[in-house]
N, C-alpha and C positions, 0 to 999 in steps of 0.2 A: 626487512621483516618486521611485522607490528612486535613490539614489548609486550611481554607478560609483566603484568602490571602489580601483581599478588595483592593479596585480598587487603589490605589494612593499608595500603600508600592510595593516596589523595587521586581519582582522577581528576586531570584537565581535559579540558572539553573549550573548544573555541568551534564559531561557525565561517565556511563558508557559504557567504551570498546569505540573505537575510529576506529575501520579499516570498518568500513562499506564506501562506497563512496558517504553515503549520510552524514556523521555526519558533514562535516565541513560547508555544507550550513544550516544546523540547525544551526550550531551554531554562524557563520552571522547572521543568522536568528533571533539570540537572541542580538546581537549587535547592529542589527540597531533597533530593538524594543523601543519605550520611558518605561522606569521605567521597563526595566528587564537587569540582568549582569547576564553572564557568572562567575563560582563560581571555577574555575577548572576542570579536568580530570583523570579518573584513567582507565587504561590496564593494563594488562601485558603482550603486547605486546613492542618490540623494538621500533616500529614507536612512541610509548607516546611521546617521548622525542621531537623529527621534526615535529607532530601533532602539540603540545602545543608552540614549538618556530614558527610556519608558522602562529597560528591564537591567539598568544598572550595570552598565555594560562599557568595555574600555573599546574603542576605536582604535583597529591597529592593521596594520600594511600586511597583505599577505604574505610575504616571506618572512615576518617579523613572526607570526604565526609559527609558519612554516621549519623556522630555525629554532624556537624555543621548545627546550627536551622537558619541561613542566606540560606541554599539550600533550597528551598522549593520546585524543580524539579530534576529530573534526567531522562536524556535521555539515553536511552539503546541501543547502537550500536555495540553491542559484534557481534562475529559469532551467529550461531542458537543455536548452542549448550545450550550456554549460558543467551540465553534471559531468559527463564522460572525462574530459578533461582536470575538472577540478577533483575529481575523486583519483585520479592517475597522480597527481601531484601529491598530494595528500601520502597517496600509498607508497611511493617513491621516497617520500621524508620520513618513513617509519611510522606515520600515523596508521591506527587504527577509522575507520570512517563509519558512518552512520550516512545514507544518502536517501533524501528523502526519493518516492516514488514520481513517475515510473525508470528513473536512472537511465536517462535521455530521451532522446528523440525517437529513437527505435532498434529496433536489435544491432545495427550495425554500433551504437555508441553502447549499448549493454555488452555486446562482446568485447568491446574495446575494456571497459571497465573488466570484464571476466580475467581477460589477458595479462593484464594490469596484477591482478589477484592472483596469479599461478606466478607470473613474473617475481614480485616482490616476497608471494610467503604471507601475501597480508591478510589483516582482517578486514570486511566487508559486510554490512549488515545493509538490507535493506527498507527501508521505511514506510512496509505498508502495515502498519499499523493495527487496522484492523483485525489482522488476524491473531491479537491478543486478546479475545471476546472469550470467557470460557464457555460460550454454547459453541463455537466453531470448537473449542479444544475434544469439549461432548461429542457433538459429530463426528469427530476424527475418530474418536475412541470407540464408537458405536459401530461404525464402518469395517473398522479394523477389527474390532469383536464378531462380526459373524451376526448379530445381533439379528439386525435386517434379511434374514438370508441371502440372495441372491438380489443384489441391485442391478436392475437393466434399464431403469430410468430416474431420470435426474430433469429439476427444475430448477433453475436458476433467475432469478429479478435485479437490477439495480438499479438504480437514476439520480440524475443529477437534479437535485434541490437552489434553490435561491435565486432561481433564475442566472447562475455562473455560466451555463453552457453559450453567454453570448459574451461573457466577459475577456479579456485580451490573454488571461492566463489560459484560457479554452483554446486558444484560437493561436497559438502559437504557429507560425507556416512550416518550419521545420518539422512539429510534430506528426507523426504516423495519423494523426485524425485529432478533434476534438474531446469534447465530454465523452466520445466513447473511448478513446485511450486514457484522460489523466484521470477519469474518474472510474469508466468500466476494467482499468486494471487490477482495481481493487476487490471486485467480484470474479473476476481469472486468477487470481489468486489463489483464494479459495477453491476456486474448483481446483487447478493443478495440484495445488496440496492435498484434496481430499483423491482425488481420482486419477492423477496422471495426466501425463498430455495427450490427447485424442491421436489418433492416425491421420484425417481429417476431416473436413468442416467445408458447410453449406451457409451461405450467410445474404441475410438481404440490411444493407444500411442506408437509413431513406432521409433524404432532407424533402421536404415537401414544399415545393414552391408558392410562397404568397404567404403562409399560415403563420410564420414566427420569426420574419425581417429576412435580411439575405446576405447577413456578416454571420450570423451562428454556422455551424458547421453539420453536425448531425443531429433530425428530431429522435427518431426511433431506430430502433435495430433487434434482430431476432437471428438466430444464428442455432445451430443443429452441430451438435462438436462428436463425432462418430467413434466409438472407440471398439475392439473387438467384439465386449461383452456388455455394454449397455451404449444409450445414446445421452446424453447431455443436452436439454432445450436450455438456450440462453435467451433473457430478452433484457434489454434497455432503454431506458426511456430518458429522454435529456430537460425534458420540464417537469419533474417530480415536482407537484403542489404541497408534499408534506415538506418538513424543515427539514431533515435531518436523515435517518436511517431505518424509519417503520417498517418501509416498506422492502427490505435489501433482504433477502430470503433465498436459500437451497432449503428443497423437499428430494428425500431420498426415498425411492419406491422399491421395495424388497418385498421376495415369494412371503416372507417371515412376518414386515412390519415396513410403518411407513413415518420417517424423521423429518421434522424440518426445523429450522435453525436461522435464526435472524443474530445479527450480531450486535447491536444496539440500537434499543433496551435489549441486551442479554437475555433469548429469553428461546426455549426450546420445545418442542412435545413429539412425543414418541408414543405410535400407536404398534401394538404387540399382538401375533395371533394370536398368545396364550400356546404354542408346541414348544417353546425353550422352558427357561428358567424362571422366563418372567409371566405375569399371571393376564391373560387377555385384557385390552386395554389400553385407555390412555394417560400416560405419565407427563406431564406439565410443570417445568422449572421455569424462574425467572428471575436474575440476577436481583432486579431492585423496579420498583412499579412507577420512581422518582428519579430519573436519573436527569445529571445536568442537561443542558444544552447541549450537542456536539458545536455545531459553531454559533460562536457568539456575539459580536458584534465588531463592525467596519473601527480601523483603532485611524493612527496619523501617521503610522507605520505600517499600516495594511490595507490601503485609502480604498482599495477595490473588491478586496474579498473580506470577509469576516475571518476575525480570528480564530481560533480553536478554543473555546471554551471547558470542556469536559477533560478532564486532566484524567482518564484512568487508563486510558492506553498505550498514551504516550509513557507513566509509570511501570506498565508494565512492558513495554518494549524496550524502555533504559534498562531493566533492572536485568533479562538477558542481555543485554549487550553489555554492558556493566561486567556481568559474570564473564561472556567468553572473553573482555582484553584482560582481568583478572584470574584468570584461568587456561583461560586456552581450550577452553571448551570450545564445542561446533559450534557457528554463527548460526541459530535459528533460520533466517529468512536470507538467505547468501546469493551474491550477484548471479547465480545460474537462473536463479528463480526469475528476477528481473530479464533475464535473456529469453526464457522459456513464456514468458506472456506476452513480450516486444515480438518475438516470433508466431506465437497464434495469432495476436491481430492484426498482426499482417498480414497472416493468412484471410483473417475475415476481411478484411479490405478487399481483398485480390479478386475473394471468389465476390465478394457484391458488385466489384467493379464489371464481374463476366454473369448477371442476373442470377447468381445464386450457385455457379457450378463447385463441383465440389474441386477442392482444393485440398492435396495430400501435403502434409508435412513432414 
């Protein structure tokens, strides 16, 4: 069972596996925190060594981890291969876990992880991040309020930027697909949180032969996620020319009003018939019109992807996770969730592999 931590004792935090290109702004992330420390790192990977001297960091064996009752977290940023497993370990030793996304290769390693969490008692957070945006929090809010009246349809966009969808972390062979898993899990996300899991989905996922070499995995993808009372159009694109998340957008279409929601730049607008409370019209928020970079440049510890530059999500994904091993509050974002997106896309796999049939889940 994870430790309730109480509010004023020091957390420790150490990482499992270290090559993901999110692990080193988590672990800022834990540095500038008041009353949490960094406990160490263990990989076996080569970069351990340049990791731990770039972000001041002790090299240590993982059961040396493992054993020490000062960690009372462990972050898990191995390849996919390996999360199921090292998150079981973890949970086994009374850690609390933080696992970056999408927490394996595909639902059978997210249930494994689920199992793990019912077994132990433990806690479990998982690392998508994004949905720390406070326009996603607005959307949520707005949906839930009735605002929109009546949603029966839903648009959804994401894409992979920097040209990664050909890089080796894309292309894992274990994983359930490319850039449309480790990246488009992060746009499934969102939708299951705002709406539920569909009943099921139509999906076409297209590698186009000649047009962008023949080690990338998937170009484009569009996908129809069926639910009783509205339908969900998803699309994805694996060469996004923009950097970053301009273009990563749900539009919610209601008898009332019509929302949409990009998660960085943070930035929202909500059109209103004027028959509620609010006055016809369009409402437009936006967190900040200057925000950092999300990723920022290739380090000697991250030789293939660019780091994670923009510190404000990762801040606010510690500072719940922080709260539930401190409290014992619910885990925000909890392995189920990681189970329930591992299992939609493989439902859209299933149905593009049979030209689009629908596929019940």
């Amino acid at each position: 069972m994870s430790k309730i931590l109480g509010p004023d004792a020091t957390l420790g935090v150490a990482c499992f596996g270290i090559t993901h290109p999110h692990t080193s702004g988590r672990v800022r992330a834990v540095q500038r925190l008041a009353n949490a420390r960094m406990m160490g790192a263990w990989d076996d990977s080569p970069l351990l060594q340049p990791f731990c001297d770039a972000l001041g960091l002790e090299a240590r064996s993982k059961q040396d981890i493992l054993d020490d009752p000062n960690v009372h977290a462990v972050y898990i940023h191995s390849k996919s291969n390996k999360m199921a497993d090292l998150s079981c370990e973890a949970l086994e030793a009374g850690k609390a876990v933080l696992c970056e996304k999408p927490a394996g290769r595909n639902s059978a390693d997210a249930r494994q992880i689920v199992d793990a969490v019912k077994r132990t008692d433990g806690m479990l957070q998982v690392g998508y991040c994004w949905r720390f945006s406070p326009a996603v929090d607005a959307m949520h809010e707005v949906l839930k309020s009735g605002r929109l009246g009546k949603v029966m349809q839903v648009r959804a966009h994401g894409g992979c930027s920097h040209d990664e969808a050909d890089t080796n972390h894309m292309k894992q062979p274990e994983d359930i697909g490319g850039a449309m898993f480790v990246i488009s899990c992060h746009l499934f996300d969102r939708v299951i949180h705002h709406f539920g899991m569909p009943k099921s989905v139509n999906a076409r996922i297209t590698k186009f032969p000649g047009v962008m070499g023949p080690t990338s995995r998937e170009d484009a993808a569009g996908a129809v996620l069926n639910y009783d009372d509205k339908i969900v159009v998803v699309d994805f694109f694996s060469w996004d020319p923009l950097p970053w998340l301009e273009t990563w957008d749900i539009t919610a279409y209601g008898t009332e009003g019509v929302m949409y929601s990009r998660p960085s730049p943070s930035s929202y607008r909500i059109y209103d018939k004027g028959n509620q409370d609010h006055p016809e019209g369009w409402t437009e928020w936006n967190e900040t019109s200057f925000p950092i970079n999300w990723a920022s440049k290739k380090t000697i510890y991250s030789p293939e992807l660019a780091e994670i530059g923009n510190p404000v999500f990762f801040d606010r994904e510690l500072a719940a996770f922080s709260h539930s091993v401190r409290t014992g509050a619910p885990i925000v974002i909890p392995a189920t969730q990681a189970l329930n997106i591992s299992t939609l896309i493989e439902a859209l796999f299933a149905s593009a592999k049979n030209s689009g049939t629908e596929v019940f889940l």
